[in-house]
C-alpha positions in Angstrom: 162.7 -29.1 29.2 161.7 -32.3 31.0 162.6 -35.7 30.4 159.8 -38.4 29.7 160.4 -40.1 32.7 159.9 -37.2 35.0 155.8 -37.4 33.1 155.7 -40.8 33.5 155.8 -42.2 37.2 157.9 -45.8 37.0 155.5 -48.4 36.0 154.8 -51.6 38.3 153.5 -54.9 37.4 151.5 -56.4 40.0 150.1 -59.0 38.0 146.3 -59.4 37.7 144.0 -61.8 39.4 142.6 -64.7 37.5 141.4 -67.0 40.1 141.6 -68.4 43.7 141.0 -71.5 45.8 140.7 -70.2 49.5 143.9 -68.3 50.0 145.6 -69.3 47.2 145.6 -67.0 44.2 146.6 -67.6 40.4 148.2 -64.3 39.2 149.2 -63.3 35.5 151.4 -61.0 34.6 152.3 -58.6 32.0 155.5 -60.4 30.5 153.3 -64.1 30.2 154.5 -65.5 33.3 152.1 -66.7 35.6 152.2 -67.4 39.7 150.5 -69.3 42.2 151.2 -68.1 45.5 149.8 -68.1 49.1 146.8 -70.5 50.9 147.3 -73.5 53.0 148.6 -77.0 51.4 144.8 -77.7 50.7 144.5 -74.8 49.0 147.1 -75.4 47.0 145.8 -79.0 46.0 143.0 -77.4 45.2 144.6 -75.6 42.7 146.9 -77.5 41.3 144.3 -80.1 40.8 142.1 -77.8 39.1 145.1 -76.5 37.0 145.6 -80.3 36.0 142.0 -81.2 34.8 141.2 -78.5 33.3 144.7 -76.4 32.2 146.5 -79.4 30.5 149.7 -77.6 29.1 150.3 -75.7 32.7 152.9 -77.3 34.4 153.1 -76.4 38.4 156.6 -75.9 39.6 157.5 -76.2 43.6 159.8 -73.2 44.0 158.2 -70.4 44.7 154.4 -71.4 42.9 155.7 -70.5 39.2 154.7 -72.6 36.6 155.4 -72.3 32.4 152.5 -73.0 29.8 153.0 -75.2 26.9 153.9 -72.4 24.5 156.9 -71.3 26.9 158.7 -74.5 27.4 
């Protein structure tokens, strides 16, 4: 008999796509954690400004592009 894990290939977030400013992507994934990663420094700005006017709980942190809504904090 086989186990269930020998059906079932390991599963892999990747996170899904939810927007982008040039190079600069805003991931979410799976668990509620969200990521901005990659672009230049203006397309970061870009971002994070947009995240500020219009995402008001978000809060951008500097290591590594993670940031925490307000219901996670």
């Amino acid at each position: 008999m086989k186990r269930k894990s020998e059906y079932f290939p390991p599963f892999k977030d990747d996170g899904e796509l939810i927007a982008s400013w040039g190079e600069a992507r805003l991931i979410r994934y799976m668990d509620g954690k969200w990521e901005l990663c990659g672009g230049s420094e203006n397309d970061l700005a870009e971002a994070k400004e947009w995240i500020s006017l219009f995402w008001h709980e978000a809060v951008v942190g500097e290591s590594l592009g993670r940031f925490k809504t307000g219901s996670e904090m």
